[in-house]
C-alpha positions as CSV (number, residue, x, y, z in Angstrom):
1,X,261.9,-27.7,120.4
2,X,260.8,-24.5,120.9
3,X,256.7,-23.6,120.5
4,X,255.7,-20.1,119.2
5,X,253.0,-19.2,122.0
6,X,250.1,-16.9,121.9
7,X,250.9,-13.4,123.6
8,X,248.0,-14.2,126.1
9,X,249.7,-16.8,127.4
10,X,252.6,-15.6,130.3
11,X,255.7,-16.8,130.8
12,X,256.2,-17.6,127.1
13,X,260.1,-16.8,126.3
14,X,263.4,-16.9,128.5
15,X,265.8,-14.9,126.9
16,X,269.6,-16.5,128.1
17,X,271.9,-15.6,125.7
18,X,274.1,-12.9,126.9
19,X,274.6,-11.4,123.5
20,X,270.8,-10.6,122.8
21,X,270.8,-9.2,125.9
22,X,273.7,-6.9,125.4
23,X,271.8,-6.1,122.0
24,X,268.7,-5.0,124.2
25,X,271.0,-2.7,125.9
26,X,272.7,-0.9,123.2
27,X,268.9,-0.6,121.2
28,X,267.6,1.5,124.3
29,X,271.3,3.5,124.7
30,X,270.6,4.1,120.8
31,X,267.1,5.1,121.7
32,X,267.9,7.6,124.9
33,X,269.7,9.7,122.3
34,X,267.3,10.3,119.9
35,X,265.1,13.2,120.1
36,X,261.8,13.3,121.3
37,X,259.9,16.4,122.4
38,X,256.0,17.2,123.3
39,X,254.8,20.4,122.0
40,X,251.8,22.0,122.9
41,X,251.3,25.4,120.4
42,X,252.2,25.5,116.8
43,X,255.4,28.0,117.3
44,X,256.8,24.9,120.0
45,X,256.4,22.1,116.6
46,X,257.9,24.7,114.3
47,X,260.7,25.3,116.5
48,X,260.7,21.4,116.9
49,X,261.1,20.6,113.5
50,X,263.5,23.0,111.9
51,X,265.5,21.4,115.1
52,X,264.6,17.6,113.7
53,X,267.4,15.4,112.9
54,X,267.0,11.5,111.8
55,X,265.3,9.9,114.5
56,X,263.5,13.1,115.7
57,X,259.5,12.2,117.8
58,X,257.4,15.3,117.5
59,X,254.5,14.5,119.7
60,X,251.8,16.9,119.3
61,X,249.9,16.8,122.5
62,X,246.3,16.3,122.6
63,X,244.0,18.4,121.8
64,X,242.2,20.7,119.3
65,X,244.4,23.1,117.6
66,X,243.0,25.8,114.7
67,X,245.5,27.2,112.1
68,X,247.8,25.0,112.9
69,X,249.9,25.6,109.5
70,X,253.5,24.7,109.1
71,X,256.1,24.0,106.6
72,X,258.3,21.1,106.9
73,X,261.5,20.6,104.9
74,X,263.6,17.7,106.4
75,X,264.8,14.4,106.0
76,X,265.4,11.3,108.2
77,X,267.2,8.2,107.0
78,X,265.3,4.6,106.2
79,X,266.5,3.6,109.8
80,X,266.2,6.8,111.5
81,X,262.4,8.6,109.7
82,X,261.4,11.3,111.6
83,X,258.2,11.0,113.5
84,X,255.6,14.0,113.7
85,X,252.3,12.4,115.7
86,X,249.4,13.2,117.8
87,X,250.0,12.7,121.3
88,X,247.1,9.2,120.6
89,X,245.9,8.2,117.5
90,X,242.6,10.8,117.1
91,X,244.1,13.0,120.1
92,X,244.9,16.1,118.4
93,X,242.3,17.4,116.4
94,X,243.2,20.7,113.7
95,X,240.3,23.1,113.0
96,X,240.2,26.2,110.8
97,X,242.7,26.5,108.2
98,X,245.4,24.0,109.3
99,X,247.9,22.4,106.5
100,X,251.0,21.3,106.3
101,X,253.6,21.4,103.2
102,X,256.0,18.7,103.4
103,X,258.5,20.1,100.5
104,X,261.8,18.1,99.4
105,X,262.2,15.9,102.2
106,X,262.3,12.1,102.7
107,X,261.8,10.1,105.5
108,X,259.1,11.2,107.3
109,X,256.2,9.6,109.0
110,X,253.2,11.8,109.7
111,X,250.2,10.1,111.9
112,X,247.4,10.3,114.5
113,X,245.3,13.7,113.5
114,X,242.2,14.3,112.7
115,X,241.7,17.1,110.1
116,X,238.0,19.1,110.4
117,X,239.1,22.2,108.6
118,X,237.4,24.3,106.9
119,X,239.8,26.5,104.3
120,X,240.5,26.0,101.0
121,X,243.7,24.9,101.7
122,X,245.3,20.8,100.6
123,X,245.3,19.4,104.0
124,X,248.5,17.9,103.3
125,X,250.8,18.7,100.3
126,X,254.2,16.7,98.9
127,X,256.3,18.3,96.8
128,X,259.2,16.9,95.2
129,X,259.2,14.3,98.5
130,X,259.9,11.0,99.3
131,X,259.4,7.8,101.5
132,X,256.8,9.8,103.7
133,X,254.1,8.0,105.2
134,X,250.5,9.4,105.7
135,X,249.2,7.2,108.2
136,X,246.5,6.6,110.7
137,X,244.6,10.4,110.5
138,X,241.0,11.0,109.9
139,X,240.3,13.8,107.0
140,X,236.7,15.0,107.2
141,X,236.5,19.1,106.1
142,X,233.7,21.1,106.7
143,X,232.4,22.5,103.3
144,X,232.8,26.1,102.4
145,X,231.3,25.7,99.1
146,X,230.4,23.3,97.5
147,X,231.7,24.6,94.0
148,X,235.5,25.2,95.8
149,X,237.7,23.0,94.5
150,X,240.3,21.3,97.4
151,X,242.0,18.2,97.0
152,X,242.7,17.3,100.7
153,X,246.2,15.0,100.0
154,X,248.3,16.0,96.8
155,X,251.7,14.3,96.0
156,X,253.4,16.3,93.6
157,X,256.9,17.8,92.2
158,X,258.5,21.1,92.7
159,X,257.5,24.2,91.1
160,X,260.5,25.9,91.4
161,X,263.0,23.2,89.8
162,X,262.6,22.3,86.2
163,X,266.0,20.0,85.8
164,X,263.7,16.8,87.3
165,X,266.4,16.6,90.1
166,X,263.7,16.6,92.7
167,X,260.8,14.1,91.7
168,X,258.4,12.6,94.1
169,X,258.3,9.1,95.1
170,X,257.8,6.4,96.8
171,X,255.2,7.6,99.6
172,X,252.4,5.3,101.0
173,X,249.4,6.6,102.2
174,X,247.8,3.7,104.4
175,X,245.0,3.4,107.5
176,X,243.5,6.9,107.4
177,X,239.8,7.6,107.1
178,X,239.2,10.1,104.4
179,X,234.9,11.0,105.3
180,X,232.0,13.4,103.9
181,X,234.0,15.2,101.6
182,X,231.4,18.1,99.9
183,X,233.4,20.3,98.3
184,X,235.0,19.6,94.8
185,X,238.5,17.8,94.3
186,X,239.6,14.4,95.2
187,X,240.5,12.8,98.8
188,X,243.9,12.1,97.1
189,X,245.5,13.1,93.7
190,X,248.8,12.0,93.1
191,X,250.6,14.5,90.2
192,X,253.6,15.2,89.1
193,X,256.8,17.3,87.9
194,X,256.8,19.5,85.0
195,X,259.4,21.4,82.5
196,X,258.1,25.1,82.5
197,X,257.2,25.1,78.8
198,X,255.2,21.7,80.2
199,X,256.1,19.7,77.3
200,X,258.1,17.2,79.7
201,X,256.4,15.4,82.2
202,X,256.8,13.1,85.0
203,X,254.3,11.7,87.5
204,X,255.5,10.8,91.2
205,X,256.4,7.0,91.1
206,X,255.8,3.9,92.9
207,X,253.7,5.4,95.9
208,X,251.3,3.1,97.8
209,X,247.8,3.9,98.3
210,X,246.4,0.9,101.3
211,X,244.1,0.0,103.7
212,X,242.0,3.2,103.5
213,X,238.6,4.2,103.9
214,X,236.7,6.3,101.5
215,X,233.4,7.1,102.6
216,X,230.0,9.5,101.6
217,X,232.4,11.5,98.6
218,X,229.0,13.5,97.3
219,X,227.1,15.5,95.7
220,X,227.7,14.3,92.0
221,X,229.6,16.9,90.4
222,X,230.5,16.0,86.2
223,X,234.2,16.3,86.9
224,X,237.3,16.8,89.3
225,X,235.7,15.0,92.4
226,X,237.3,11.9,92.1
227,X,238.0,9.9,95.2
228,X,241.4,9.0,93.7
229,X,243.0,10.5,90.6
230,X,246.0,9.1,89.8
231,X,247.8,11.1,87.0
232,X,246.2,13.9,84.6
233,X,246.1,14.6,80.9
234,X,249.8,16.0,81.2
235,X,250.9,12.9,83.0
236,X,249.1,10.7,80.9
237,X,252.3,9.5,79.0
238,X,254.4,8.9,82.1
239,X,254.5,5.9,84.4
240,X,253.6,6.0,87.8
241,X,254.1,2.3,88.9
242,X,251.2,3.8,91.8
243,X,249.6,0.8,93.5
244,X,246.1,1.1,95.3
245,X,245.1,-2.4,97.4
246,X,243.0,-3.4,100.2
247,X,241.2,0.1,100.3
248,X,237.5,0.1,100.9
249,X,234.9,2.8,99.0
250,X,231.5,3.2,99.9
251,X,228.7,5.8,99.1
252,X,231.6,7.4,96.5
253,X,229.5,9.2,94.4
254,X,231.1,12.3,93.3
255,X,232.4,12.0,90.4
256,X,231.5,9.3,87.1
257,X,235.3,7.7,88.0
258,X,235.4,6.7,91.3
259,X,239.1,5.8,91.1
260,X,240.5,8.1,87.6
261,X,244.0,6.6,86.5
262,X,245.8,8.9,83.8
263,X,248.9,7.3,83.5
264,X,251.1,4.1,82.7
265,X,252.2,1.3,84.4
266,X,249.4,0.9,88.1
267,X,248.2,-1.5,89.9
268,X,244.6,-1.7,91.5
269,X,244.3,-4.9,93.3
270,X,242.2,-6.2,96.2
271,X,240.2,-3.1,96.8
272,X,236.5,-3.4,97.8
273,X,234.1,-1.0,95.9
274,X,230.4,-1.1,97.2
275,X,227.4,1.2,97.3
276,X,228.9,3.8,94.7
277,X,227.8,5.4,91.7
278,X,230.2,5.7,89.0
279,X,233.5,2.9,88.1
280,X,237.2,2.4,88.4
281,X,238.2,4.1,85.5
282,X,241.0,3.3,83.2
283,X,240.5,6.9,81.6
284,X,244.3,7.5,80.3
285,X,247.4,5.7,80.2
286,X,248.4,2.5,79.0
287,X,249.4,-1.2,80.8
288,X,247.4,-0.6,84.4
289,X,246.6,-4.1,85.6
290,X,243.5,-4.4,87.6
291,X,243.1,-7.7,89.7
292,X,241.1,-9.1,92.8
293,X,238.7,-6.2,93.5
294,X,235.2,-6.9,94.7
295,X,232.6,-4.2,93.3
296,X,229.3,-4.8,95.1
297,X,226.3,-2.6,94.2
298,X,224.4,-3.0,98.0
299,X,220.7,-2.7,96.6
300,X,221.6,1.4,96.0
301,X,219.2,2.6,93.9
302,X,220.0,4.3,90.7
303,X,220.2,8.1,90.9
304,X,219.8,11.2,88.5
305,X,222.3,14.1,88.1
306,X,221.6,17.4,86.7
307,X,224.6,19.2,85.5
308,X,223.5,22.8,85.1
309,X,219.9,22.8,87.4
310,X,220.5,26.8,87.6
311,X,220.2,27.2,83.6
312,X,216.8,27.9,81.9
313,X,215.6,24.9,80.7
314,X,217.8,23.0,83.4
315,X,220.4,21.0,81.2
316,X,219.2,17.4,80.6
317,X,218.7,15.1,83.7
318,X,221.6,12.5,83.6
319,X,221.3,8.7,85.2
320,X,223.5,7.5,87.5
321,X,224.7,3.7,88.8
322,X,226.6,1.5,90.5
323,X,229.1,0.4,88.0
324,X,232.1,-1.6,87.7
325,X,235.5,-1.0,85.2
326,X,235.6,1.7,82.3
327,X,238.3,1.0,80.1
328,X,240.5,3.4,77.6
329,X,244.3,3.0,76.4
330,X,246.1,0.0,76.0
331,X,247.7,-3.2,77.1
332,X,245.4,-3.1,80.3
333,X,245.0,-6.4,81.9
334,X,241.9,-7.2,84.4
335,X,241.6,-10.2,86.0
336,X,239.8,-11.9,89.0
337,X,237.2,-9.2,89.7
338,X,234.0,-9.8,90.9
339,X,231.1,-8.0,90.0
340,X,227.3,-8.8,92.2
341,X,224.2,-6.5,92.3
342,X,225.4,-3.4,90.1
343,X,222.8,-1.7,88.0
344,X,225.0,0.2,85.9
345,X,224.9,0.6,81.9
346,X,227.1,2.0,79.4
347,X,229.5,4.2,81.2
348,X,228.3,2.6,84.1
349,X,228.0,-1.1,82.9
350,X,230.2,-4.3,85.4
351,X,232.5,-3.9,82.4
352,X,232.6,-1.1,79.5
353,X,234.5,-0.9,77.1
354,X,233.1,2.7,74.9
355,X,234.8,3.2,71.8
356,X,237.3,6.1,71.4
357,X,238.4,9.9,70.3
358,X,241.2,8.4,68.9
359,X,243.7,5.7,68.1
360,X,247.0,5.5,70.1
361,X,249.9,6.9,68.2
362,X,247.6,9.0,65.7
363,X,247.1,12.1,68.2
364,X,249.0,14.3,70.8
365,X,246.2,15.4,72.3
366,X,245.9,14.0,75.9
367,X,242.8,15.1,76.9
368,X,240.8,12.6,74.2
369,X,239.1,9.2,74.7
370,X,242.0,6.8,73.0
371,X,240.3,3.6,72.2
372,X,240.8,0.5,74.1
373,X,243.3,-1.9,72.3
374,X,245.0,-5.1,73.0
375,X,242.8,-5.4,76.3
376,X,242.7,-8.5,78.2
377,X,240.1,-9.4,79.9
378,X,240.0,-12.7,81.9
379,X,239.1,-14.8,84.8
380,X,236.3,-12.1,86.2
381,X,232.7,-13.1,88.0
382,X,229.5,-11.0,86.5
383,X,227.0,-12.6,89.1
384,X,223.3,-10.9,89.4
385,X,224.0,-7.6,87.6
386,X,221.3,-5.6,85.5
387,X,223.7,-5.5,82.8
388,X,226.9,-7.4,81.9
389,X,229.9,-6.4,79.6
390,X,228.8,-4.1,77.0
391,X,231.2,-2.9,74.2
392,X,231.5,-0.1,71.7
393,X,229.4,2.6,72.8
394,X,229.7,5.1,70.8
395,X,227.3,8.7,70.2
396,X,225.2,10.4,67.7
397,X,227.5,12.8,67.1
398,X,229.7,11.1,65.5
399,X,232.6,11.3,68.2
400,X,234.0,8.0,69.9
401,X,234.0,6.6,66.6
402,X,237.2,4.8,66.8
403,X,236.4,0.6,66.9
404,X,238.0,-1.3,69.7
405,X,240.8,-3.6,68.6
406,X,242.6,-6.8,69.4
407,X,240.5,-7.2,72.7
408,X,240.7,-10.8,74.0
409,X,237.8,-11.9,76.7
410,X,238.3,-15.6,78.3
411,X,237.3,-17.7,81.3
412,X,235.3,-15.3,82.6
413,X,231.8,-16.1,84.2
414,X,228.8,-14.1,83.5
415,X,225.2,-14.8,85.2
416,X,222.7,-12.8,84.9
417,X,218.5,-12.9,85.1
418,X,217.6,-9.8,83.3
419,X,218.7,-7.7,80.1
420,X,221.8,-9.0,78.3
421,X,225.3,-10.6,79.5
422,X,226.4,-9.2,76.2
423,X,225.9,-5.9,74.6
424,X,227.0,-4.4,71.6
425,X,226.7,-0.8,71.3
426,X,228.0,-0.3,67.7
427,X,229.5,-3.3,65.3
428,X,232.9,-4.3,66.3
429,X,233.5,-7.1,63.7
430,X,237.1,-8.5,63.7
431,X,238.1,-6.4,66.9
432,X,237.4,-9.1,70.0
433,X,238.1,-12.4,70.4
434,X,236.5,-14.7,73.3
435,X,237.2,-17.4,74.4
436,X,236.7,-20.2,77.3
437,X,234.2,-18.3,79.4
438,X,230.7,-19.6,81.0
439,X,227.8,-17.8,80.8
440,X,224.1,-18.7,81.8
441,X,221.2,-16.4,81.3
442,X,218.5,-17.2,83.7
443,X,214.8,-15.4,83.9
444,X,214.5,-13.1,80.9
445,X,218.2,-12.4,80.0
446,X,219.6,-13.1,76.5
447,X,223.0,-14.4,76.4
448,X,224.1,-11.6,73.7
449,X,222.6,-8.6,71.8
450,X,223.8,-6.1,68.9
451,X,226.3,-8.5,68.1
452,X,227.1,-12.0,66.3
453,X,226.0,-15.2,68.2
454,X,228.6,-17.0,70.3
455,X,230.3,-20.5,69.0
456,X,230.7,-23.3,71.9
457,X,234.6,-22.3,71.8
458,X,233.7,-18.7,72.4
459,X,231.2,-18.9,75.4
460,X,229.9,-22.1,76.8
461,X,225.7,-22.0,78.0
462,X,225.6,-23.7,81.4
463,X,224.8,-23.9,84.9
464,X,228.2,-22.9,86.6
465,X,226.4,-24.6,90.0
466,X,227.8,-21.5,92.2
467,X,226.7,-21.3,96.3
468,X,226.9,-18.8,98.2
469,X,229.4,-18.7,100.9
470,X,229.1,-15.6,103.4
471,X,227.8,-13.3,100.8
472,X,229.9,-14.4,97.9
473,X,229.0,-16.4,95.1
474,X,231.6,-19.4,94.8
475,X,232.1,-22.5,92.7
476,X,231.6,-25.4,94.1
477,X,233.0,-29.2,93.7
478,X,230.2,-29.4,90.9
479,X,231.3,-26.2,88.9
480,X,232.5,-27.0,85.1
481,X,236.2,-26.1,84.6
482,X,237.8,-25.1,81.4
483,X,241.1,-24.8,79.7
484,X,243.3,-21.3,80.4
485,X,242.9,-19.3,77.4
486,X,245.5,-16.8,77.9
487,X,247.9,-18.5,79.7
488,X,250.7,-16.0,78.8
489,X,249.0,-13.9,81.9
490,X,250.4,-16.2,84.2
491,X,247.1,-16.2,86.7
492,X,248.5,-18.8,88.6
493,X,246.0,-17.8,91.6
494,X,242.4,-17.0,92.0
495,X,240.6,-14.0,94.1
496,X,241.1,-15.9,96.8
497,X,245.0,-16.5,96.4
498,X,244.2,-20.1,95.9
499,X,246.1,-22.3,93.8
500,X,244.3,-21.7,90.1
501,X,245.0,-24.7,87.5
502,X,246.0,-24.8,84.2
503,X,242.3,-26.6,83.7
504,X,240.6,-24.1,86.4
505,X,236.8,-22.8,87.2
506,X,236.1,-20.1,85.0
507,X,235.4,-16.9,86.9
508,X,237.5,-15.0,89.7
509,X,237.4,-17.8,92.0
510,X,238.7,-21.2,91.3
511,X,237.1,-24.0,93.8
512,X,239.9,-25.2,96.3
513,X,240.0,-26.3,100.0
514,X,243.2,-24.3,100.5
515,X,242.9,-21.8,103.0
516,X,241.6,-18.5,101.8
517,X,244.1,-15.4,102.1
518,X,242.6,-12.6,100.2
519,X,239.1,-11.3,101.7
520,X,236.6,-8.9,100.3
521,X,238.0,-5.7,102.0
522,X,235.6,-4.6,105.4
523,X,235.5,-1.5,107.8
524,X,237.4,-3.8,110.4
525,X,240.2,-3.9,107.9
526,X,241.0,-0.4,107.2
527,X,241.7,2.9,109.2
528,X,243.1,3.7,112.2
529,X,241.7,1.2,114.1
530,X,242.9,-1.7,111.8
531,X,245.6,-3.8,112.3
532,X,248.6,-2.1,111.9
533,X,251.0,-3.2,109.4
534,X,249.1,-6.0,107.6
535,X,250.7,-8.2,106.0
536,X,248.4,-9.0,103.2
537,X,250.8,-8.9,100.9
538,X,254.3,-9.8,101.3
539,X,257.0,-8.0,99.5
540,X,259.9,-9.7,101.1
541,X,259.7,-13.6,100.7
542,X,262.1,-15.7,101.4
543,X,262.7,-18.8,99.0
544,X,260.4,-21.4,99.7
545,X,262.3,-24.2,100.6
546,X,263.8,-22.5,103.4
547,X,260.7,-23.8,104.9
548,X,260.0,-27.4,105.6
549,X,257.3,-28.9,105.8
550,X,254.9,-26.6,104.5
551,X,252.2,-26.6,105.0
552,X,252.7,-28.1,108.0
553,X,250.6,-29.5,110.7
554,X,252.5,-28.1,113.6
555,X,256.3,-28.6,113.6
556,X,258.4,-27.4,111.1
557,X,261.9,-26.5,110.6
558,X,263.2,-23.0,108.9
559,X,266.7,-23.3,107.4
560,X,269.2,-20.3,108.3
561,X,271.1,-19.0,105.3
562,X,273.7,-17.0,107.3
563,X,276.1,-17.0,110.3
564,X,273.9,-16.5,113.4
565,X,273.6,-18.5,117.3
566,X,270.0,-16.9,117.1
567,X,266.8,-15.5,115.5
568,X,264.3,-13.3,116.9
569,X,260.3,-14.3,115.1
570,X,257.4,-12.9,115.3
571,X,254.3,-15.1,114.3
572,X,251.9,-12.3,112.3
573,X,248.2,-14.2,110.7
574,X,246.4,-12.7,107.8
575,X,244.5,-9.7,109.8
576,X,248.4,-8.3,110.8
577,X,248.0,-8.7,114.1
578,X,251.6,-10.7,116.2
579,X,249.9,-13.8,117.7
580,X,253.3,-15.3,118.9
581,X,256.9,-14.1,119.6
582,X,259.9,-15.2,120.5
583,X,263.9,-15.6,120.7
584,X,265.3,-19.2,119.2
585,X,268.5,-20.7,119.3
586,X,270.0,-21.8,115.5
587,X,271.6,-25.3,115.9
588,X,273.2,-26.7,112.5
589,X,271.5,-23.6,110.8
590,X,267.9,-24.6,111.8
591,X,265.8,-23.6,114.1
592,X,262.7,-25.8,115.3
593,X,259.3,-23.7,114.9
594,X,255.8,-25.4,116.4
595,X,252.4,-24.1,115.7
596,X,250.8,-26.7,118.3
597,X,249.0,-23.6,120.2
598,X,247.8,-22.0,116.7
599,X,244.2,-22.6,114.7
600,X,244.8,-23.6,110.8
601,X,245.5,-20.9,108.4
602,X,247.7,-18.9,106.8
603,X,250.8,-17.3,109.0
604,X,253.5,-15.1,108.4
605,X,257.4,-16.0,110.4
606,X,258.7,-12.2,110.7
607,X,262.6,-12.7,110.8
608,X,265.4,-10.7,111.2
609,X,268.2,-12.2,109.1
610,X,271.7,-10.7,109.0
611,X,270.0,-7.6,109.6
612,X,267.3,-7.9,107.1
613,X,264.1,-8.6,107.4
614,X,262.2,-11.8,105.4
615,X,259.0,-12.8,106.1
616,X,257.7,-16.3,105.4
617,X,254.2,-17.8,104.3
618,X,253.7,-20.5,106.5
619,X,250.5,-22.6,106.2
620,X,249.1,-24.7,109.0
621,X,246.9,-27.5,108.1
């Protein structure tokens, strides 16, 4: 039997089989004719790329460059990308007005660079691209002014090509830091394509947005300075299937939406928000689901924002919080958040839900507030907030008079010492409906105000019994647990990515001894410096029973579905990084695995099976 072995360890694997080496061989013949060339001025990369082919290494050599701008229009294969990189990861550094347009191409992979410009230029612009991969570069511009508007990554279509034959898609933008942006627009805006009469819209779809670090986006500015705006009003009706995960924001303060999503069909999952004022905000679009993010208010002390200071009066002096989720549109679903130490209210509250412009289906206009409707709002921890959920804000004015509707709140948990775990802002008879969730107001909080008192059905009044572990507030072996409510969601697992119970803990985390695999997102976790290609989440797993035992407490057996005398594995943990290698003979279709040398947890088996790669969840106990 063979043992997957740390890497430290020497002497680990003989390779004897004559046909893995002969593979070895014709992998570095393949490699020898691929290009690779080092250039060292911007006319040497421009000659470099127009020459690219699939496979293509353009190695900018280190160093600092200024005006380095160039336009790339090529396209590698899924096998054979093309490669434009710094010499080392934070080697080359591009000053003045350096940008790149990467326009109707596919296939490339862009990494390494730091970007200290200071133009008014997009650092990095797609049009009507695909599969390319922003990866590993540090984005900090030096302001110009503060009132120019320069959005430093934009994914968009073609302005040239109204037919929609050249859309944007499928992109990921992963392990940069984007850093003490100043000026106004977003670190990243993903857009779209257009008819020319713009009456026909489409947003770039299913790009990836992961493992990034936003950090000091400021000063406050009443609009366009999200950190992430996904979609616009024109886009608002198209789906972008754009998913942002394990991303960490901190000291985002530049705009009331921290993340702005204006269009259907996203996921936000397992990002970590802390020390930022303003909210993830579901501002257009319809069915985004927002699950596992941690929004942690850091002690930050409320602010105040003056729109206009240069008027006479200055306009009125505006607060501003740590928040949480702002919801509009419908058929949202957000589940297993947590919320601790946010002093946010109304726009800014863990949870708000304002009343609307307008009703879905009764207006055209894209730019209005559309109420929230058929909302679900489940399995989420309010733990030592100033406020909790509040619900129908609505102004003087008379606008954002539309009543929410057919908004369903269950098993979530809600503890709080001050203020209210319930708000209503205006009457919303008839329009939510609650159930299963645990509240307990402690010090002077009350459990609910401006609204109708809860039944036991609705919200049950006790202790949940929560300890801290690390710095998050869990249940414990003592916590009360409580029937699923809306078990049409299918939340089959907590924050954590623990097991969660049809008869569960209310809240985002269900108490379990299985081992944890999704973390509250840190700086060690994200950038350049992080592992490289995490495997947090899995989008490739192979059927379950392929493995056996598992968990397993060292040896185990993994079943091969096709015709092969052996298997290269790579043992990957939870952080991404390869702990154990190795080449294994297949005997009967099996091969014998053994975790002997390996600490409990959760593991991943890389394997390369009939030319496709699976990976496999293995946990050892």
């Amino acid at each position: 039997m063979k043992r997957i072995i740390p890497i430290k360890r020497p002497a680990f694997f003989m390779i004897v089989n004559l046909k893995f080496f002969f593979s070895i061989v014709a992998i570095i013949a393949l490699s020898l004719n691929m290009s690779s060339q080092t250039v060292t001025t911007l006319a040497a990369f421009k000659t470099a790329v127009n020459a690219a082919v699939p496979g293509s290494t353009i190695i900018v050599k280190n160093g600092s460059y200024t005006d380095f701008v160039a336009s790339i229009t090529k396209s590698g294969t899924a096998q054979q990308p093309i490669t434009i990189k710094a010499e080392t990861v934070g080697g080359v550094t591009l000053t003045g007005n350096s940008n790149f347009g990467i326009k109707k191409s596919a296939y490339i992979n862009f990494e390494g660079f730091v970007f200290n410009c200071t133009s008014n230029s997009t650092l990095i612009k797609l049009e009507a691209s695909n599969n390319v991969r922003i990866s590993k570069n540090v984005f900090e511009q030096n302001a110009i002014t503060a009132t120019v508007k320069v959005s430093w990554i934009v994914v968009v279509g073609t302005f040239d090509d109204y037919t929609f034959q050249m859309l944007s898609h499928h992109n990921r933008i992963d392990h940069n830091i984007f850093k003490n942006k100043l000026t106004m627009g977003n670190f990243i805006t993903i857009d779209g394509t257009y008819n020319q009469a713009r009456t026909e819209n489409y947003q770039s779809h299913h790009d990836r947005i992961d493992h990034n670090y936003f950090y000091n986006n400021s000063p406050r500015a009443e609009n366009e300075k999200e950190s992430i705006r996904i979609g616009n009003s024109l886009l608002c009706n198209s789906s972008g299937f754009t998913t942002v995960e394990f991303n960490l924001f901190e000291e985002c303060d530049g705009d009331p939406e921290i993340v702005s999503v204006k269009s259907n069909d996203n996921l936000i999952r397992y990002n970590t928000f802390t020390r930022s004022h303003g909210s993830l905000t579901l501002r257009q679009g319809n069915r985004t689901r927002v699950e596992g993010n941690y929004f942690f208010g850091g002690g930050k002390a409320d602010a105040v924002y003056v729109p206009n200071p240069q008027t006479t009066p200055p306009t009125t002096p505006q607060p501003i919080h740590t928040g949480g989720i702002r919801v509009y549109g419908t058929d949202h679903v957000i589940v297993n958040n947590y919320f601790e130490g946010l002093q946010g209210t109304v726009w800014d509250a863990p949870i708000a839900l304002t009343q609307g412009d307008v009703i879905t289906g009764e207006s055209t206009d894209p730019s209005l507030h559309y109420r929230p409707e058929r909302v679900t709002i489940a399995y989420n921890t309010l733990v030592n907030n100033t406020y909790g959920i509040e619900l129908g804000y609505t102004r003087a004015d008379g606008t954002y008079n539309k009543k929410l509707a057919d908004i369903k709140i269950a098993n979530n948990l809600v503890v709080g010492s001050q203020n209210n775990l319930v708000r209503y802002l205006a009457d919303q008879q008839g329009a939510i409906t609650w159930a299963n969730n645990i509240m307990y107001p402690t010090g002077t909080a009350q459990l609910v105000t401006g609204g109708p008192a809860f039944t036991s059905d609705q919200v049950s009044v006790q202790n949940p019994n929560l300890a801290l572990n690390g710095t998050i507030w869990k249940a414990t072996n003592t916590s009360p647990v409580i029937a699923d409510a809306v078990p049409s969601l299918n939340v089959n697992i907590d924050i954590d990515g623990q097991p969660r119970l049809a008869i569960s803990n209310a809240g985002a985390d269900h108490f379990s001894t299985e081992l944890v695999t999704y973390f509250p997102v840190t700086i060690n976790d994200v950038g350049p410096n992080s592992p490289e290609g995490s495997l947090s989440v899995v989008t490739s797993i192979a059927p379950k029973s392929l493995l056996y035992p598992n968990p397993t407490k060292g040896h185990f057996e993994l079943a091969i579905p096709f015709l092969q005398n052996e298997i290269a594995v790579e043992l990957i943990n939870i952080h991404g990084q390869v702990v154990g290698k190795g080449v294994y003979p297949v005997v009967s279709g099996r091969v014998q695995l053994n975790l002997d040398n390996q600490s409990t947890g959760v593991y991943f088996l890389r394997v390369n099976l009939d030319g496709k790669q699976m990976n496999y969840k293995v946990i050892k106990q």
